[in-house]
ROROLUM-720468 format. One record per residue: residue number from 1; residue in one letter; x, y, z of N, C-alpha, C in turn. Coordinates in steps of 0.1 Angstrom, whole numbers, plus 5000, padded with zeros to 4 digits. Atoms other than C-alpha are relative to their C-alpha. Layout:
<pts>
+--------+------+------+------+------+------+------+------+------+------+------+
: torkol : voza :   nu :   nv :   nw :  cau :  cav :  caw :   cu :   cv :   cw :
+--------+------+------+------+------+------+------+------+------+------+------+
:    NUM :    a :    X :    Y :    Z :    X :    Y :    Z :    X :    Y :    Z :
...
+--------+------+------+------+------+------+------+------+------+------+------+
</pts>
This chain:
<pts>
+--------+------+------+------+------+------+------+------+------+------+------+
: torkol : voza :   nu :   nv :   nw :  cau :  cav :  caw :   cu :   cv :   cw :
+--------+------+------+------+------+------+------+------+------+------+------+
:      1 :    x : 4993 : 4990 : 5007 : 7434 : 7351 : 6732 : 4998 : 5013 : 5007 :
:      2 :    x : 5001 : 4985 : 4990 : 7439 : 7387 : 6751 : 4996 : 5007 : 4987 :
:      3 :    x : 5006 : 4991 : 5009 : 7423 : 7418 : 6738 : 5007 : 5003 : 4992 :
:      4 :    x : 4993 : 4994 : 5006 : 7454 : 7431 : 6729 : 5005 : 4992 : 4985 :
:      5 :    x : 4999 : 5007 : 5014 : 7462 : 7404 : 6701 : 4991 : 5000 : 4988 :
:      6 :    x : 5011 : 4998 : 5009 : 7425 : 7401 : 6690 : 5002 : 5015 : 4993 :
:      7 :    x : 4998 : 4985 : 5005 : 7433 : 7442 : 6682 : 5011 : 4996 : 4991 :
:      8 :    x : 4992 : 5000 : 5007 : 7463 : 7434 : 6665 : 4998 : 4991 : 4988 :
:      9 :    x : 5004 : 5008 : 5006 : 7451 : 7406 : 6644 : 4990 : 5006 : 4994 :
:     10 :    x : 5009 : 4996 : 5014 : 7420 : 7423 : 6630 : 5007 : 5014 : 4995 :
:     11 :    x : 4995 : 4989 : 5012 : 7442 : 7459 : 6620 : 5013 : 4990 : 4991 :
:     12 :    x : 4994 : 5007 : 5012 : 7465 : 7436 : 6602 : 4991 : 4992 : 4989 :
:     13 :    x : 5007 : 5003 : 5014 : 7442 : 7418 : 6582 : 4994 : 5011 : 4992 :
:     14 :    x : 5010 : 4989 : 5012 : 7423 : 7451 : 6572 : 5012 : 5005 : 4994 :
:     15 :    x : 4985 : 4999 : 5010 : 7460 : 7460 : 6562 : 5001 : 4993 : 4992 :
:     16 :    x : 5002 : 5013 : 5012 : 7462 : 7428 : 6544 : 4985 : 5003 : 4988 :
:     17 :    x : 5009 : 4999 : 5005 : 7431 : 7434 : 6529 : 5002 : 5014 : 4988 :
:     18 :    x : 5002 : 4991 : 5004 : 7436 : 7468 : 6521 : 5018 : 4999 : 4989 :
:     19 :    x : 4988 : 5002 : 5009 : 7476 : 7459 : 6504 : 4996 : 4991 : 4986 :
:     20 :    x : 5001 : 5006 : 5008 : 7464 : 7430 : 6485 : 4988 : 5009 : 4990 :
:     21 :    x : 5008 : 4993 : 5008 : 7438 : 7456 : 6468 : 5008 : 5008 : 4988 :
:     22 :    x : 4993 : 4989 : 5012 : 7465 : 7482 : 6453 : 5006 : 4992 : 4985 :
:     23 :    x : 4992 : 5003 : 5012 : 7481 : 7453 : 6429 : 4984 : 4998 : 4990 :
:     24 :    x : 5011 : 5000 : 5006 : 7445 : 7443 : 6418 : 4998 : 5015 : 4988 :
:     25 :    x : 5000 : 4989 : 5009 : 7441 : 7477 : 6403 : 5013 : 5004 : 4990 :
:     26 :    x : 4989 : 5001 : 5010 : 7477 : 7474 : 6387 : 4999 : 4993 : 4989 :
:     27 :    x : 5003 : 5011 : 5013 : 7466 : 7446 : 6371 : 4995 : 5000 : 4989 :
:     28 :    x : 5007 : 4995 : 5010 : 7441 : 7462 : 6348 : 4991 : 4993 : 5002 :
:     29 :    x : 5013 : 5007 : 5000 : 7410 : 7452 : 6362 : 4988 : 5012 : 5000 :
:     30 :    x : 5014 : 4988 : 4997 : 7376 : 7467 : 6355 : 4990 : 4997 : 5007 :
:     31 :    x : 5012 : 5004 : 4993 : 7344 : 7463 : 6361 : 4997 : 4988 : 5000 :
:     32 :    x : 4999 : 5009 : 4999 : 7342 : 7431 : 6351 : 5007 : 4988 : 4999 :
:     33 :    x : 4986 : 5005 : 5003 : 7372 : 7415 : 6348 : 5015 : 5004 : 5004 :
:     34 :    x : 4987 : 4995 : 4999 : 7411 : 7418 : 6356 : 5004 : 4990 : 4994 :
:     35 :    x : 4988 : 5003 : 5010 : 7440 : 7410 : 6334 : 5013 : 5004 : 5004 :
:     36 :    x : 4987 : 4997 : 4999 : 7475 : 7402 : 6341 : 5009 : 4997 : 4992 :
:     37 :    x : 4990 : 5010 : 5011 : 7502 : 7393 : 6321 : 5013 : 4993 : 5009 :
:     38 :    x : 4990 : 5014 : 4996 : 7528 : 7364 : 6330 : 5012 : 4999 : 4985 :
:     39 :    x : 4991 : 5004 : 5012 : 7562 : 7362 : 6310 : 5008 : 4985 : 5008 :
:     40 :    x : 4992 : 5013 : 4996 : 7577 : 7325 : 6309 : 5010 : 4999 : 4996 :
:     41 :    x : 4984 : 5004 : 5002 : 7611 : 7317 : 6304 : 5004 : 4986 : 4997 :
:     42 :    x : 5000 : 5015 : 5002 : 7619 : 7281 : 6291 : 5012 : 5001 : 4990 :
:     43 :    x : 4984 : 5006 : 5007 : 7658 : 7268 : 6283 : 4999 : 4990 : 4991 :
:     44 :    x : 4997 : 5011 : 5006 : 7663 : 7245 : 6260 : 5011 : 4996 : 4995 :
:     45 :    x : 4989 : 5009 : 5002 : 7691 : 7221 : 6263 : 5005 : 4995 : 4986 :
:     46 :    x : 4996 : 5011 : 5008 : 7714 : 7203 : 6236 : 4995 : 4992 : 5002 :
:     47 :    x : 5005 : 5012 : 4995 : 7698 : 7170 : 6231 : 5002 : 4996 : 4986 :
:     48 :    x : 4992 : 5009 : 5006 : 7719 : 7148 : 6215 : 4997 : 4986 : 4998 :
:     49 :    x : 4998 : 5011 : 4993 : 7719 : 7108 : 6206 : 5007 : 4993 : 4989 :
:     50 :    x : 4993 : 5009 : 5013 : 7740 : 7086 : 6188 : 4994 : 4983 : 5003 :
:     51 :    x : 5004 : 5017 : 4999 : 7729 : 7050 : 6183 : 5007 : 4990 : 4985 :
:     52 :    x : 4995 : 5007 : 5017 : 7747 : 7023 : 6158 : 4992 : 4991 : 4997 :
:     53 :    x : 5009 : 5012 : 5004 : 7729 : 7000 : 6137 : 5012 : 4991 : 4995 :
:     54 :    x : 4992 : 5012 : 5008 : 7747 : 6969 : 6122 : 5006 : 4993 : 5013 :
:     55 :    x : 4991 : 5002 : 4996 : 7771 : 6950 : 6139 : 5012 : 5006 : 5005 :
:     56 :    x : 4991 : 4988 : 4997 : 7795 : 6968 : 6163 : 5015 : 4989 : 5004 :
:     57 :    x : 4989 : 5011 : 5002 : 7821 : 6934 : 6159 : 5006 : 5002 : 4982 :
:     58 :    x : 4998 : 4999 : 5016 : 7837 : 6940 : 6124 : 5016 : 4987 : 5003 :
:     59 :    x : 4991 : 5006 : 5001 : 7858 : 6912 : 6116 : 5005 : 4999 : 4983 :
:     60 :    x : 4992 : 5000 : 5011 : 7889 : 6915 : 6092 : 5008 : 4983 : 4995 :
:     61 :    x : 4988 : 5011 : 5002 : 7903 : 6883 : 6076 : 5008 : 5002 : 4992 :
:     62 :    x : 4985 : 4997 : 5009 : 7935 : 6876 : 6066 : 5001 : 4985 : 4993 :
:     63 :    x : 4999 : 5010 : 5012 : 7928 : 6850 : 6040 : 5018 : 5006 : 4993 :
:     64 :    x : 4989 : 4998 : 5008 : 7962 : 6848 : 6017 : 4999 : 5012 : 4988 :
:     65 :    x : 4996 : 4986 : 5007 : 7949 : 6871 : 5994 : 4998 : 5010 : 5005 :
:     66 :    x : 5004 : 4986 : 4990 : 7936 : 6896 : 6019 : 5019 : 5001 : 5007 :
:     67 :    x : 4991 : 4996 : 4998 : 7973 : 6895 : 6032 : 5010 : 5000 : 4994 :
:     68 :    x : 4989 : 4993 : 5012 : 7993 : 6893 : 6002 : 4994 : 5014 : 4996 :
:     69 :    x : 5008 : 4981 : 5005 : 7968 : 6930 : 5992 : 5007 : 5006 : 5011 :
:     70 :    x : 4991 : 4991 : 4989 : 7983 : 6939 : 6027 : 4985 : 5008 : 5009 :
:     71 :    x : 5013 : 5000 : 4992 : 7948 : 6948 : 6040 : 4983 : 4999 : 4999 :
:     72 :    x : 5010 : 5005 : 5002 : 7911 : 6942 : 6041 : 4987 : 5007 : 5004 :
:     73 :    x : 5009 : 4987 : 4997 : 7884 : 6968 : 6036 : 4984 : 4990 : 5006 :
:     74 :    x : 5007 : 5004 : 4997 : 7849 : 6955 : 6057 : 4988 : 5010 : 5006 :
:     75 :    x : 5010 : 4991 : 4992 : 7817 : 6974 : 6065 : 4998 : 5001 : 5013 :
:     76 :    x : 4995 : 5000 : 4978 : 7816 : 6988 : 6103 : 4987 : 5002 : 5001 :
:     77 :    x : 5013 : 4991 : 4994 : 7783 : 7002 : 6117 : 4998 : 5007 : 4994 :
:     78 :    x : 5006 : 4989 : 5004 : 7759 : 7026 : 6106 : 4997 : 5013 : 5011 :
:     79 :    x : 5001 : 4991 : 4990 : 7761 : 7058 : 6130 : 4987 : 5005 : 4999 :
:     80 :    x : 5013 : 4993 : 4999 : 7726 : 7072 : 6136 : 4999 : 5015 : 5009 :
:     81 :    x : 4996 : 4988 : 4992 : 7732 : 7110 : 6148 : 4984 : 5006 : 5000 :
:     82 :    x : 5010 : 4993 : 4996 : 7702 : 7128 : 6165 : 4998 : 5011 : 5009 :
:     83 :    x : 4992 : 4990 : 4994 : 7706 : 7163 : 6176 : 4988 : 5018 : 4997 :
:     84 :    x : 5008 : 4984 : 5005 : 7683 : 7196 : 6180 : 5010 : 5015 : 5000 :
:     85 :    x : 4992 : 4994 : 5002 : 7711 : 7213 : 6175 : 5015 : 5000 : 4990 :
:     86 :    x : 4991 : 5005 : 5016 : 7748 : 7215 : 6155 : 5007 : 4990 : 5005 :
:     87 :    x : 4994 : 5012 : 4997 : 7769 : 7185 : 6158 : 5012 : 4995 : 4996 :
:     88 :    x : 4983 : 5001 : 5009 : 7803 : 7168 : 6150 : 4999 : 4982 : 5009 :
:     89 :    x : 5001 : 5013 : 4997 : 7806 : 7130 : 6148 : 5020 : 4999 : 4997 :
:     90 :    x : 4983 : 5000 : 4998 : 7843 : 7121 : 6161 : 5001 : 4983 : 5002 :
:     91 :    x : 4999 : 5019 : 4997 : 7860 : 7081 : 6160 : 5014 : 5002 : 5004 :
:     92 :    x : 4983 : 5003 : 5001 : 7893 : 7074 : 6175 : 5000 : 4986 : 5011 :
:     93 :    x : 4998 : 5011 : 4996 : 7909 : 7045 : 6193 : 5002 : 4999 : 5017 :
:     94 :    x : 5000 : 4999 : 4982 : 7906 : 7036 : 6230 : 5016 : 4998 : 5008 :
:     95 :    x : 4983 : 4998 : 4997 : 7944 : 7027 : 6231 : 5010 : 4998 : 4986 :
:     96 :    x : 4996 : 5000 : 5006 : 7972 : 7032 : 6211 : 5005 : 4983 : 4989 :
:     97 :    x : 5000 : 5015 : 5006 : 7976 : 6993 : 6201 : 4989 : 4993 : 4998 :
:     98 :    x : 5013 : 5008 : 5000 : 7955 : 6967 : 6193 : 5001 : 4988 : 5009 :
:     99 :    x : 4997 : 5007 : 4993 : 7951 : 6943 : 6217 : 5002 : 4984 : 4993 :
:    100 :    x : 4994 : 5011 : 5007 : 7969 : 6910 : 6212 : 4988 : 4987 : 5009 :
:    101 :    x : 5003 : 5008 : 4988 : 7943 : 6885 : 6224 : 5002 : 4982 : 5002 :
:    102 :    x : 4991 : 5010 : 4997 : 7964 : 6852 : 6222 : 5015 : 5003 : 4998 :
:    103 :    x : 4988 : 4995 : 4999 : 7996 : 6848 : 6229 : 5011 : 5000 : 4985 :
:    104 :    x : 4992 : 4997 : 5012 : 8009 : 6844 : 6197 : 5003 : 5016 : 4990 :
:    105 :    x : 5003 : 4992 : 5011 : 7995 : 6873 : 6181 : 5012 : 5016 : 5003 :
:    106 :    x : 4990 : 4989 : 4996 : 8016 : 6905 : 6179 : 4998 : 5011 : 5008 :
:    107 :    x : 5003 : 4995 : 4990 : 8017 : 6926 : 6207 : 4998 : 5015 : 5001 :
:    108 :    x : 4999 : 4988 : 5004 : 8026 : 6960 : 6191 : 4992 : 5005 : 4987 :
:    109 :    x : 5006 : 4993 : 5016 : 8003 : 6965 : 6161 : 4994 : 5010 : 5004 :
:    110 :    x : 5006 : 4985 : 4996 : 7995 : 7001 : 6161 : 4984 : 5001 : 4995 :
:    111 :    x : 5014 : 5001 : 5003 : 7959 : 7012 : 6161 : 5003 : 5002 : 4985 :
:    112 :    x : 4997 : 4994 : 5011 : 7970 : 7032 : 6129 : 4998 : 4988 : 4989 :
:    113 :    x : 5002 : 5013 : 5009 : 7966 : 6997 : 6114 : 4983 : 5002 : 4994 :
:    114 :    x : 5015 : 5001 : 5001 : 7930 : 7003 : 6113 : 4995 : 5010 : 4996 :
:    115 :    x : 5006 : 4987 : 5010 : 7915 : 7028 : 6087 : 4988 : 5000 : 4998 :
:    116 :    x : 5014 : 5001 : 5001 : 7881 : 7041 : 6085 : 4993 : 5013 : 4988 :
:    117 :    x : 5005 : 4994 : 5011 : 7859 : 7059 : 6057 : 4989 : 5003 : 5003 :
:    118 :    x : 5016 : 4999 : 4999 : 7822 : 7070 : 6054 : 4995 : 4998 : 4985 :
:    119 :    x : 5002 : 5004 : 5019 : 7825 : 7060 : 6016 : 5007 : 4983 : 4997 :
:    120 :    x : 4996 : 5009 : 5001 : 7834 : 7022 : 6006 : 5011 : 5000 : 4990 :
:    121 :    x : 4992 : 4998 : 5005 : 7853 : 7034 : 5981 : 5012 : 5017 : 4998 :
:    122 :    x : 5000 : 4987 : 5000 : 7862 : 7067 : 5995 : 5017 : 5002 : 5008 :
:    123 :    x : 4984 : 4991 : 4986 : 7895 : 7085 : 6015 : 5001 : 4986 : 5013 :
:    124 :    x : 5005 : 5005 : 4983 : 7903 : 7060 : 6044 : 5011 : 5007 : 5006 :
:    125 :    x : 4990 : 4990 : 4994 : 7923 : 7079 : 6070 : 4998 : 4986 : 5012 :
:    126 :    x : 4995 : 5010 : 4989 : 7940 : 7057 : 6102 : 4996 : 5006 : 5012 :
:    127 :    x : 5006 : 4998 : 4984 : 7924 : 7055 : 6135 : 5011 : 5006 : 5009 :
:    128 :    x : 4986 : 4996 : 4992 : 7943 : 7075 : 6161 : 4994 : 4999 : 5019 :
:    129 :    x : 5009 : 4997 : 4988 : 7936 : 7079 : 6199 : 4996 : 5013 : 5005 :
:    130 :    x : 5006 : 4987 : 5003 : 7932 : 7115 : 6190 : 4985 : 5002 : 4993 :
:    131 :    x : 5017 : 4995 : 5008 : 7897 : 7123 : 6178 : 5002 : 5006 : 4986 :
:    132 :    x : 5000 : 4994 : 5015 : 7894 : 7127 : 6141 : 4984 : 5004 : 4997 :
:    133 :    x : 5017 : 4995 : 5001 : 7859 : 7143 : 6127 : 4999 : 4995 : 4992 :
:    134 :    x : 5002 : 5010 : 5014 : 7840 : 7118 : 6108 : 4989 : 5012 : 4992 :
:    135 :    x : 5017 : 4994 : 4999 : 7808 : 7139 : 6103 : 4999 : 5016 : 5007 :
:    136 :    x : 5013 : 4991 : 4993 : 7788 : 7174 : 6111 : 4990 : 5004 : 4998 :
:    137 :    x : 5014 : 4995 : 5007 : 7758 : 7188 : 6110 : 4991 : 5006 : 5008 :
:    138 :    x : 5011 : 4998 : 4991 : 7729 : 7207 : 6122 : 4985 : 4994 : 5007 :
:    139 :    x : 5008 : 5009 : 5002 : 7699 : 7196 : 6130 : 4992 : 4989 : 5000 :
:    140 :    x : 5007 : 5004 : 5002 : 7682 : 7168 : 6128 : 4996 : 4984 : 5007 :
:    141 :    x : 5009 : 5009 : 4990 : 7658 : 7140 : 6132 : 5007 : 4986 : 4997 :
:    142 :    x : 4999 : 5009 : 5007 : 7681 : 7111 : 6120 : 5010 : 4997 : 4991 :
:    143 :    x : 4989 : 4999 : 5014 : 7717 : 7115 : 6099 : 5005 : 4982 : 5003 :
:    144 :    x : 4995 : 5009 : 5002 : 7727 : 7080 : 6090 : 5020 : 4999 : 4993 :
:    145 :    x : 4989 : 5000 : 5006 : 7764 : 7078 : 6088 : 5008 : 4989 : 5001 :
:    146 :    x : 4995 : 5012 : 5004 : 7777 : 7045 : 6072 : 5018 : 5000 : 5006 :
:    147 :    x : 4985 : 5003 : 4998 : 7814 : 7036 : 6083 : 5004 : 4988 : 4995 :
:    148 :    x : 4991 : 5013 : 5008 : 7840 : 7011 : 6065 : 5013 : 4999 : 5007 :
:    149 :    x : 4986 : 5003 : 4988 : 7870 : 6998 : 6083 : 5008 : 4992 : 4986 :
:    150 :    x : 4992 : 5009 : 5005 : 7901 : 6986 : 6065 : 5011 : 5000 : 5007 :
:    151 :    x : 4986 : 5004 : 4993 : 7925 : 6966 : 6085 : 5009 : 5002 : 4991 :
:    152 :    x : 4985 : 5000 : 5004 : 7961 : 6969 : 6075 : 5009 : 4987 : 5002 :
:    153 :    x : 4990 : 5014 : 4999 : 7984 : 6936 : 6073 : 5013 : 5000 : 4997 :
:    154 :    x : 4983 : 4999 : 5000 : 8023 : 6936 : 6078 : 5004 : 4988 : 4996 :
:    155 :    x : 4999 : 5012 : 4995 : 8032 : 6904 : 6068 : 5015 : 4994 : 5007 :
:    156 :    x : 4982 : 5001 : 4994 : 8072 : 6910 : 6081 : 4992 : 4997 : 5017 :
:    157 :    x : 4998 : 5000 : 4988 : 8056 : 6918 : 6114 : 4984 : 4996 : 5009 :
:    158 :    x : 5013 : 5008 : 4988 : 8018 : 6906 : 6121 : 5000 : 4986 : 4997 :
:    159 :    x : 4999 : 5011 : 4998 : 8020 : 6873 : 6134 : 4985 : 4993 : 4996 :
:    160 :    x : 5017 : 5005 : 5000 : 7987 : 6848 : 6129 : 4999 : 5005 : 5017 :
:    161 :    x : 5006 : 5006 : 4985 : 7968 : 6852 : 6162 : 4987 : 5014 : 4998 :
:    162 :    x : 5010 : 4995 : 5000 : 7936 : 6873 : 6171 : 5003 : 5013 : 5006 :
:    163 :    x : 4998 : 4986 : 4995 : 7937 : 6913 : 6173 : 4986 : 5005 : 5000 :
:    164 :    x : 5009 : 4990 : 4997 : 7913 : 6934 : 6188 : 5000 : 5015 : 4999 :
:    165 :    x : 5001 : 4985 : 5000 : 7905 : 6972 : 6188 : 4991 : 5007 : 5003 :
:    166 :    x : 5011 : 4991 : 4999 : 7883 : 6992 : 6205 : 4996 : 5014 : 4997 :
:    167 :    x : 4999 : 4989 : 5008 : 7871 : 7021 : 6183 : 4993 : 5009 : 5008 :
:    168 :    x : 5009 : 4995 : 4994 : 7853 : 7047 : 6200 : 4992 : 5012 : 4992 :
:    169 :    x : 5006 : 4989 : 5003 : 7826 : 7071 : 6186 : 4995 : 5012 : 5008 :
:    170 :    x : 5004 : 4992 : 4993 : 7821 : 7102 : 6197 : 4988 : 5016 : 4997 :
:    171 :    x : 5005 : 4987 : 5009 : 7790 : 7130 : 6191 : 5003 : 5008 : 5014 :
:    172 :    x : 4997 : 4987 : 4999 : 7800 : 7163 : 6203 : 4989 : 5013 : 4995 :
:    173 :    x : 5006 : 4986 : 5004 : 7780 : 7199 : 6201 : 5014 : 5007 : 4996 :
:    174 :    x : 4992 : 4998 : 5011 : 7795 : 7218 : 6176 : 4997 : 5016 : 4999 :
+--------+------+------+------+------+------+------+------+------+------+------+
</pts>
């Protein structure tokens, strides 16, 4: 190493030495002790979870007297909403029909066939592929929100055969 570096290398450190000194004394240090203060910053996200309990298959029969009444109310899933924040529980239909899944069955039955409640004996309003709001809330560790489905039955125009419908839930911040 040449002289000239070794010179340059020890007045920088005694610079260094002598910079890292001035915050020391900013810091509030005395004789035996220094004290700084630190501020933290910490975000906290939405955190959201929906989970269903029960059976997420709900089947409607069409016994004779469930299709002479013209439709047939059956418990759906229990929604489980979990949320450190506000919330909105949304259900609608993944397509506007229900799917026909033999060939017999009718091909055009509108979702609208399929009505849903959060009371067994409550309001049912018809599934759309618009989002309707079942539910809100702020919140919490745990809202159980029961659902009831009642198919609808034409008997001019649903044929026998097997109809499906995929409902979809949706939780949303609110």
């Amino acid at each position: 190493m040449s002289a000239l570096r070794v010179r340059r290398f020890a007045v920088l450190s005694l610079l260094g030495t002598l910079v890292w000194a001035a915050p020391a004394t900013a810091q509030g240090c005395g004789a035996t002790a220094c004290r700084a203060t630190n501020v933290v910053h910490a975000t906290v996200g939405t955190i959201m979870r929906l989970t269903l309990n029960g059976s997420t298959t709900v089947v409607a029969s069409s016994s004779s007297a469930v299709y002479a009444a013209g439709r047939d109310a059956v418990a759906g899933p229990t929604a489980i909403v979990k949320s450190n924040g506000r919330w909105k529980l949304q259900i609608s239909a993944a397509e506007p029909t229900w799917d026909a899944a033999d060939a017999a069955a009718r091909t055009d039955k509108p979702a609208s066939d399929l009505q849903w409640s959060t009371l067994p004996s409550g309001q049912y309003t018809s599934v759309a592929t618009t989002p309707s709001d079942v539910a809100e809330g702020g919140a919490t560790a745990g809202t159980p929100l029961p659902l009831h489905y009642r198919a609808q039955f034409d008997q001019t125009s649903d044929a026998p055969g097997t109809y499906t419908l995929v409902v979809k839930l949706t939780l949303v911040g609110a």
